[in-house]
C-alpha positions in Angstrom: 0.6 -20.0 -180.2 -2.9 -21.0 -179.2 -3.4 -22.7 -182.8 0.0 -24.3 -182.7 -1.4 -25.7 -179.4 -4.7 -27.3 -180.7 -3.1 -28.5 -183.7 -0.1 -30.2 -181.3 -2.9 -31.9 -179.3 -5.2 -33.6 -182.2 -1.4 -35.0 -183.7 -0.5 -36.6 -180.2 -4.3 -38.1 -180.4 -4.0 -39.2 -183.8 -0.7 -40.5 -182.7 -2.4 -42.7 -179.6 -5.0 -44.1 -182.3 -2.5 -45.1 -184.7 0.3 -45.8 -182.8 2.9 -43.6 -185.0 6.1 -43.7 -183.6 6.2 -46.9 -182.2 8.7 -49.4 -181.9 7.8 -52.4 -182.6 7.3 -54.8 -179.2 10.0 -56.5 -178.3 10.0 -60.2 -177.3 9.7 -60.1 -173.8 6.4 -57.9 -174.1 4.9 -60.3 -176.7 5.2 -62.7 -174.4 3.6 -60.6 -171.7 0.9 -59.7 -173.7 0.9 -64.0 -174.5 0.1 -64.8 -171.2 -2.3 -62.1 -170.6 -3.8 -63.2 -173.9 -4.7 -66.6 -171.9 -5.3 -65.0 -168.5 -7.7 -63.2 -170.5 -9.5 -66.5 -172.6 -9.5 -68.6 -169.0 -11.8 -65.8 -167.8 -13.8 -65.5 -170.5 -14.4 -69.2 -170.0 -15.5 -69.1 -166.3 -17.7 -66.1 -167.3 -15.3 -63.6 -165.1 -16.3 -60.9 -167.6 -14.7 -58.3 -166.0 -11.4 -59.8 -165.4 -11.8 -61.0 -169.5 -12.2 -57.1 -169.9 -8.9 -56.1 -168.1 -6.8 -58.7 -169.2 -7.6 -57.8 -172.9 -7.2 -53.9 -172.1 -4.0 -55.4 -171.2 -2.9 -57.3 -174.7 -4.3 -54.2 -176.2 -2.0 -51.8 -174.0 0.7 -54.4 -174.9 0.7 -55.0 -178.3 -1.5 -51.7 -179.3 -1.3 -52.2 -183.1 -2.2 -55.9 -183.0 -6.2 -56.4 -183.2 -6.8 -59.5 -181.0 -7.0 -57.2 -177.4 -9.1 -54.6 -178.9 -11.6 -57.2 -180.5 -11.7 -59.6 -177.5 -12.0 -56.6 -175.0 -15.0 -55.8 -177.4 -16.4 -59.1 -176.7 -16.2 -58.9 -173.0 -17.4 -55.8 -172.6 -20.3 -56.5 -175.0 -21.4 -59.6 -172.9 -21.0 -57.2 -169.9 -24.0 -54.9 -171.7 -21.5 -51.9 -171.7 -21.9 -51.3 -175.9 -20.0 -48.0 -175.9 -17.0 -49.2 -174.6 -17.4 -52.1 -176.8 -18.3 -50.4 -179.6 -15.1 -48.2 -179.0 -12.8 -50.8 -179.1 -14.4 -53.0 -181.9 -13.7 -49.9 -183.7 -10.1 -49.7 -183.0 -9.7 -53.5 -184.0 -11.4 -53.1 -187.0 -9.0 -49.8 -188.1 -6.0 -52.4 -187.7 -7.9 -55.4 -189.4 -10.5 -54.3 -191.8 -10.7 -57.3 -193.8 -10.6 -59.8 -190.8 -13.9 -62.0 -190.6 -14.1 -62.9 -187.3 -13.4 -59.1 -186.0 -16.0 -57.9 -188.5 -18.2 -60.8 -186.8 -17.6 -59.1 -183.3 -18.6 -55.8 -184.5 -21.8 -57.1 -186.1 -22.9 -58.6 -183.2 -22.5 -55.5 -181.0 -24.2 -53.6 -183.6 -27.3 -55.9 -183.1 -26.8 -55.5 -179.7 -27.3 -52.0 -179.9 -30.7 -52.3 -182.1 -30.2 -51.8 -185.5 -30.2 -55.7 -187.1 -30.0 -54.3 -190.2 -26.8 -52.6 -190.2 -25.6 -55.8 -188.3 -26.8 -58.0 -191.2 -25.1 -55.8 -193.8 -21.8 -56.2 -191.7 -21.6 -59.8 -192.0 -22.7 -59.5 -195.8 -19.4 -57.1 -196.4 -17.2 -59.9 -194.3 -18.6 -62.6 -196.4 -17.8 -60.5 -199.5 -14.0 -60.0 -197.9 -13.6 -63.8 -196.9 -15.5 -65.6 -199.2 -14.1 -69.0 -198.0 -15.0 -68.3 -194.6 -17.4 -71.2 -194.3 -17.9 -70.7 -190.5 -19.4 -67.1 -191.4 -21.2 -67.3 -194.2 -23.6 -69.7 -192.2 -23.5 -67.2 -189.8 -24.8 -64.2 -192.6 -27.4 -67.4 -193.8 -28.5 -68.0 -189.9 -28.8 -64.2 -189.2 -31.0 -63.5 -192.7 -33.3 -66.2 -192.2 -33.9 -64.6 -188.7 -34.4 -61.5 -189.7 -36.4 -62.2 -193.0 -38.5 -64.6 -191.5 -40.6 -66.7 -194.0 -39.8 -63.6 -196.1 -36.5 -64.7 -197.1 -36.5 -66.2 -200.8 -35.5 -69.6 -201.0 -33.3 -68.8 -203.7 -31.2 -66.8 -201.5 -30.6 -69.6 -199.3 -29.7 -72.3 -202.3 -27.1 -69.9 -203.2 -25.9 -69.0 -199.9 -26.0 -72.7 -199.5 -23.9 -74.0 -202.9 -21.3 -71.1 -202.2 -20.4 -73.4 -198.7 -20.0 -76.1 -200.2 -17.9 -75.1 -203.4 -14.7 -74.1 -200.6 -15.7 -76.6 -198.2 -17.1 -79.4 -200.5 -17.7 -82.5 -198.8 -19.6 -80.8 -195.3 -22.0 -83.2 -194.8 -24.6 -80.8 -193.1 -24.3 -78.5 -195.6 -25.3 -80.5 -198.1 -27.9 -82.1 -195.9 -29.6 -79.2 -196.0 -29.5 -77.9 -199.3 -30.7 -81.1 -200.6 -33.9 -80.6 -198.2 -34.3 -77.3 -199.8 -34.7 -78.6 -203.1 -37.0 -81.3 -201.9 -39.3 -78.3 -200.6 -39.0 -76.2 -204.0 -39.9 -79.5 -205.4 -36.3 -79.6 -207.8 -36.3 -83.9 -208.0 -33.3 -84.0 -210.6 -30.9 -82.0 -208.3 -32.4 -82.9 -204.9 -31.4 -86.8 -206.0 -28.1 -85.9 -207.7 -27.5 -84.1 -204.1 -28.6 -87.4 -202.0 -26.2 -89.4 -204.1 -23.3 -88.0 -203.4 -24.3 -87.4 -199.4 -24.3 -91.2 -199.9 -20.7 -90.7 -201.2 -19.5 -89.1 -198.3 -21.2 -91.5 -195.8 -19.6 -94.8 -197.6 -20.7 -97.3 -196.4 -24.2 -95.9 -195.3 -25.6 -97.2 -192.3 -28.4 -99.5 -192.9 -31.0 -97.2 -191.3 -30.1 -93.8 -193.3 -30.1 -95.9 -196.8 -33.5 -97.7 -196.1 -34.7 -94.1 -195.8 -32.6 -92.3 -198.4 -33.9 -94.8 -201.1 -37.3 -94.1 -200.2 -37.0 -90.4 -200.6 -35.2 -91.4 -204.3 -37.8 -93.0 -204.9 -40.3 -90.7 -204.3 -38.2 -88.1 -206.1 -38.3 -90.6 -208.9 -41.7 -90.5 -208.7 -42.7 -86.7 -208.6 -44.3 -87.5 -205.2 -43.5 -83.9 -203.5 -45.1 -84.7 -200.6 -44.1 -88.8 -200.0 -40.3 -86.9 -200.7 -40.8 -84.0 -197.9 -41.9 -86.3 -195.5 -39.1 -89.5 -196.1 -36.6 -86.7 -196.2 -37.4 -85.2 -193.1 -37.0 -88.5 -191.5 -33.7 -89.4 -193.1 -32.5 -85.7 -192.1 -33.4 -87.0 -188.1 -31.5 -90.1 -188.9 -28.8 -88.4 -190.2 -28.0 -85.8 -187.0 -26.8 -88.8 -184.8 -24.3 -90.0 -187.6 -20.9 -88.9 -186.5 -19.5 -87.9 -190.2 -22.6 -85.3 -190.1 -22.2 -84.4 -186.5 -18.2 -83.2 -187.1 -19.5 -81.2 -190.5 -21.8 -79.4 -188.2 -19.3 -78.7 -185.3 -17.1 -77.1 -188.3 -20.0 -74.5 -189.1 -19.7 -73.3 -185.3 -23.1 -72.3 -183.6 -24.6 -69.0 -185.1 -27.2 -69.1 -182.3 -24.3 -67.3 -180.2 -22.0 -64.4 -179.9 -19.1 -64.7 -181.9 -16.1 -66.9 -180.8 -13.4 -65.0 -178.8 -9.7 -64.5 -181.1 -7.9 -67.0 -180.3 -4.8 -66.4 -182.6 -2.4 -63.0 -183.1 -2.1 -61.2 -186.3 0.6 -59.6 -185.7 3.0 -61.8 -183.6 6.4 -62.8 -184.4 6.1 -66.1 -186.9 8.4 -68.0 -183.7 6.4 -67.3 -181.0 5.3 -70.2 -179.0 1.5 -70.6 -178.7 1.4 -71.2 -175.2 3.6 -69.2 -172.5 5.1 -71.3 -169.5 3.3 -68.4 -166.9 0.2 -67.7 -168.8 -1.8 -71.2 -168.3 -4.7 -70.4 -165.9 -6.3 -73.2 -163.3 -10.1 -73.8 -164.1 -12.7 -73.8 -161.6 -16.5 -74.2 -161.3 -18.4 -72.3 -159.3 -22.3 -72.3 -157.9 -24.3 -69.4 -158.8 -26.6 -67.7 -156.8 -30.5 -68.0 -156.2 -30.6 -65.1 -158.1 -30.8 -67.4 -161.6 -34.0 -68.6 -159.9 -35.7 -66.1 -157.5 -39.1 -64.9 -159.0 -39.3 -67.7 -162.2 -40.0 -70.6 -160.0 -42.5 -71.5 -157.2 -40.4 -71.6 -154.1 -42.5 -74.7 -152.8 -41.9 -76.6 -155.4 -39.5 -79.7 -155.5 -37.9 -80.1 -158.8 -37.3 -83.5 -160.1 -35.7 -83.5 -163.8 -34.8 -80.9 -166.2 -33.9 -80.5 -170.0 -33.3 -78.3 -172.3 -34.4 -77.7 -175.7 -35.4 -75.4 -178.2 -39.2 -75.5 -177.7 -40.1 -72.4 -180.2 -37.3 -72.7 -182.9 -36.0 -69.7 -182.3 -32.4 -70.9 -182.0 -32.6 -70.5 -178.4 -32.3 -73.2 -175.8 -35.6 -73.3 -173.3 -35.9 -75.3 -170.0 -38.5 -78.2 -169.3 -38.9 -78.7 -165.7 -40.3 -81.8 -164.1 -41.7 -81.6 -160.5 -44.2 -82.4 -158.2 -46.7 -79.9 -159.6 -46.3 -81.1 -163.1 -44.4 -80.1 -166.2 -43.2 -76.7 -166.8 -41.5 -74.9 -169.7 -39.6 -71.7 -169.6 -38.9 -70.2 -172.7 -36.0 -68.2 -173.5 -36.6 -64.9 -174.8 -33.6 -63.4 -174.4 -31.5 -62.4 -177.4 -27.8 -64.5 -177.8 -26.1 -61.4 -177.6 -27.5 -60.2 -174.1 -26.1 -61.4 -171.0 -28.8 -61.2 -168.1 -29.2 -63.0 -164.5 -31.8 -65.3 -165.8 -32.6 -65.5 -169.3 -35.8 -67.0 -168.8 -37.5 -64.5 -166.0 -41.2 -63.9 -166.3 -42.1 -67.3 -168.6 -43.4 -69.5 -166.9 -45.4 -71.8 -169.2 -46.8 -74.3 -167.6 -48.7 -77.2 -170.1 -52.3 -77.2 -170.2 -54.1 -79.8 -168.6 -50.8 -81.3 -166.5 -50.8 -80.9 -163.1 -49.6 -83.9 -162.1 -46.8 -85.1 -160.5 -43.7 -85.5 -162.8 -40.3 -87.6 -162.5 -38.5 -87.9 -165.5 -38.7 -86.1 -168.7 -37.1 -87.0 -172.5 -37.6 -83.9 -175.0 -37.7 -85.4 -178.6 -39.3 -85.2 -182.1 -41.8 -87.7 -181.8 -43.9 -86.9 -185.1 -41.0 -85.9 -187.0 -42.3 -82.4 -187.9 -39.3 -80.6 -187.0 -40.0 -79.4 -183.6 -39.1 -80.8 -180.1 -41.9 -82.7 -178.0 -41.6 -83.7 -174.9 -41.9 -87.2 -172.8 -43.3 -86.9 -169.5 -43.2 -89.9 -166.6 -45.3 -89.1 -163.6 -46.5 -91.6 -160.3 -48.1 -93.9 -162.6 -48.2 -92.5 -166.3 -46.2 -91.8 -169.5 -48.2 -88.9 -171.2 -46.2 -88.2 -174.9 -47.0 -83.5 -175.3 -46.7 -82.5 -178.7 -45.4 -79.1 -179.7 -48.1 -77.1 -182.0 -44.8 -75.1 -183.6 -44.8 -72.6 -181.4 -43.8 -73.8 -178.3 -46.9 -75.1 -177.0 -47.6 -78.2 -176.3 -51.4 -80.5 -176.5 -51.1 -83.9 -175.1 -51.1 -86.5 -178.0 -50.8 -89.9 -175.9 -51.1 -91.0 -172.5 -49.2 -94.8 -172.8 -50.2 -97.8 -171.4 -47.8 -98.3 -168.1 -48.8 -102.1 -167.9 -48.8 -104.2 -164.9 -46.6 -101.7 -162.9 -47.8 -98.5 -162.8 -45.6 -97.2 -160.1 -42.8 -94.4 -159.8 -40.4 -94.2 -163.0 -36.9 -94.4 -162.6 -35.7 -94.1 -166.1 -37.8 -92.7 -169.2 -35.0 -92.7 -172.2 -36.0 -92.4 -176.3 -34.1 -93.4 -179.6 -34.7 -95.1 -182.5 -34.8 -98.6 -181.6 -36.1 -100.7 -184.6 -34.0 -98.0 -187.0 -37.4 -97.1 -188.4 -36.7 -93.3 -188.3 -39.1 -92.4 -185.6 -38.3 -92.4 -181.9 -39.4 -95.4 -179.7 -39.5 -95.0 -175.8 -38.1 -97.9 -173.1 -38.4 -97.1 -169.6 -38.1 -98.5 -166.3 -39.5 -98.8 -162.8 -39.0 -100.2 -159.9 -40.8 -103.8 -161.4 -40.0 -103.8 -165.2 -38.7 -102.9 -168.1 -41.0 -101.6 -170.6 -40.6 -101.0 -174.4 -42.8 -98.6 -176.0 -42.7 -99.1 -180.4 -43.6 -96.0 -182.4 -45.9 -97.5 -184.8 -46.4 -96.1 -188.3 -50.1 -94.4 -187.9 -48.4 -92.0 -185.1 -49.0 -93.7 -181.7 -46.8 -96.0 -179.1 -47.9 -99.4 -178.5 -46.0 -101.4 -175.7 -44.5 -104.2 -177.4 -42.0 -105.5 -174.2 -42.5 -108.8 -175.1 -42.9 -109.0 -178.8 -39.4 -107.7 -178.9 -37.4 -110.1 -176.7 -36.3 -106.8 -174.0 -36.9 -109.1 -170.8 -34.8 -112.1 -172.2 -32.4 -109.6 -173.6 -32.6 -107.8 -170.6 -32.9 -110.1 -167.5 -28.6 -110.6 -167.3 -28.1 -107.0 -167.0 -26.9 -105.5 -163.7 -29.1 -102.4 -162.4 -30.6 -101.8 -159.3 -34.2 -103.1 -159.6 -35.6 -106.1 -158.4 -37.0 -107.3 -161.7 -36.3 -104.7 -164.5 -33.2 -102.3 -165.0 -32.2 -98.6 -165.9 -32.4 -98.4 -169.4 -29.2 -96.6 -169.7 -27.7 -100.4 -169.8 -29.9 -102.0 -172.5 -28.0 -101.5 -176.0 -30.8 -100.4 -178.8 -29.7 -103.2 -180.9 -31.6 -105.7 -178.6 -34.7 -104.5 -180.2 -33.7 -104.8 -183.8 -36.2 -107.2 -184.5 
């Protein structure tokens, strides 16, 4: 009787794993499990991890055989650092959807989360091998090797990972983009020109700026001028992140610097149910979070003036420039994208060497086009141009010339003015407008005048006496 027992009790368990014996939900539950699908998303949005959690526990209490609770419960519970429950249920989701990418993404990320970045990086390997088409994931596996591998990874390895995105998705801009910069590097001329000529397919017509550049680089390809090539197609690749047709093929690679995306869709649902459930939309609200993002990271007598953020290191991260009245301060973000913490940036306070001046405004940007994000600093009286050394810190390159006004900055903003592929500064104080031209040895000169700003400028409304915000000055004034 005993045995008859035990064996009764592991086929009710295998029973609540695999759901034998169900009936299959009716319509009124999908629809339940609908709106607590969206109940759930909505918190997951405002960061109510918890209530992500339980409304997900719900879908998967639901709809038990259909994978989107169990992986998005996963999620939330991985965000909320509790890895054996979300291990657990990434489990489940991945018995009921094996071959599913974005649930195999899930699982790979808690398995990072865990320690073992390895096994994590195999994971996304087998879902590339299962959804070879997946574009969205394979530059997730490409992303995750090259952090992992380091300067290890062969360059081979990223070509192919590279050519296998764009044969399914062939005309992604960024994609190619960056597989033509490869072959620049590995100094393959034939194909890295074939490649730039049909990027200038896809960008037909090509804006004046990005072809001035892109013929250079063919014609250093041409050439056999490795070095002349690298450097004119780093600038065209800068030139080419602010085109729109390159910014969409981006958005449609997702951002592999974070957690994976929640599921957003059913597997299992009936083909006519409606997407969106009368009762299941959610109102949205923002919320102020404590002083616990702050307390201990920040001098409590300072006054903060401006902020940015930016990836300072290149480690995929985003970091935080502060301006204030102590000077310029950078925290760096060491925290891995798949922890969730109360600050991310607690104990890294990196202040720049030699600044301890006041600061007002701030513009991070790549001023010598080397790949790495510098930063712009306006003080009381000064522009001061820090350049990264590449690994997050920063030497000051440049302290500009702040003219005939050298008072309190109301505006500091950069671009690429004169479409010259380097980034020119214009600012503004309370007397003047100032243009700052990024001249081709490296440095800023102030050419205000040379360009025609103040006539172009002097009509436009803005609340100084004799100059204007900055924000209200087109860059095509200076196209001279």
């Amino acid at each position: 009787m005993r045995m008859v027992n035990g064996v009764t009790g592991i086929l009710m368990a295998a029973c609540l794993i695999s759901g034998c014996g169900e009936s299959a939900p009716s319509r009124d539950v999908w629809e339940e499990a609908l709106s607590a699908k969206h109940t759930g998303l909505a918190y997951l949005y405002r960061n109510d991890l918890e209530g992500a959690a339980g409304s997900f526990e719900s879908v998967a209490r639901l709809v038990p055989r259909e994978p989107l609770g169990h992986a998005n419960r996963a999620l939330a519970l991985l965000k909320l650092q509790d890895y054996e429950q979300a291990a657990a249920s990434v489990d489940r989701a991945v018995d009921l959807a094996p071959e599913d990418g974005e649930v195999l993404s899930i699982k790979s990320d808690i398995v990072a989360a865990r320690g073992d970045r390895e096994a994590a990086l195999g994971l996304l390997a087998h879902a590339v091998g299962l959804n070879a088409s997946d574009v969205e994931l394979r530059y997730k596996y490409l992303t995750e090797m090259r952090r992992l591998r380091g300067p290890e990874l062969p360059e081979e390895d990223t070509l192919a990972e590279l050519r296998a995105m764009l044969e399914y998705e062939p005309e992604n801009l960024a994609v190619l983009v960056e597989l033509n910069a490869t072959l620049v590097r590995l100094g393959r001329s034939q194909e890295a020109s074939t490649g730039y000529r049909r990027m200038a397919g896809l960008l037909e017509p090509v804006p004046d700026d990005i072809q001035t550049w892109l013929d250079r680089t063919l014609d250093a390809l041409n050439r056999g001028d490795g070095t002349e090539a690298e450097s004119s197609a780093g600038i065209l690749g800068n030139l080419l992140v602010v085109d729109p047709a390159y910014r969409a093929s981006r958005d449609r690679l997702g951002d592999p610097s974070q957690q994976s995306p929640p599921l957003y869709d059913f597997r299992t649902a009936p083909p006519d149910l409606p997407s969106v459930a009368a009762d299941s939309l959610v109102d949205m609200q923002f919320v102020d979070a404590d002083s616990a993002w702050t307390d201990g990271i920040l001098p409590e007598e300072e006054q903060w003036t401006d902020l940015a953020l930016a990836d300072v290191d290149g480690d995929g991260r985003l970091d935080l420039a502060l301006a204030g009245r102590q000077g310029l301060t950078v925290l760096r973000n060491l925290v891995d994208s798949r922890e969730t913490v109360s600050s991310p940036w607690s104990g890294r306070d990196v202040s720049i060497p030699g600044q301890g001046d006041a600061v007002f405004r701030l513009a991070p940007g790549d001023f010598d086009n080397d790949g790495d994000m510098d930063i712009l600093a306006a003080g009381t009286s000064s522009l001061q141009v820090y350049l990264n050394e590449g690994d997050g810190t920063y030497g000051l390159a440049q302290t500009l010339d702040p003219g005939d006004s050298p008072r309190f900055f109301t505006t500091v903003s950069r671009a690429d003015f004169d479409h010259d592929g380097d980034l020119d500064v214009l600012t503004s104080n309370r007397g003047a407008l100032r243009f700052y031209r990024h001249t081709e040895d490296g440095v800023f000169e102030e050419a205000t005048s040379a360009t025609g700003f103040l006539e172009s400028a002097s009509g436009a409304p803005g609340p100084n006496a004799e100059g204007v915000t900055a924000d209200v000055v087109s860059a095509d004034v200076v196209a001279a």
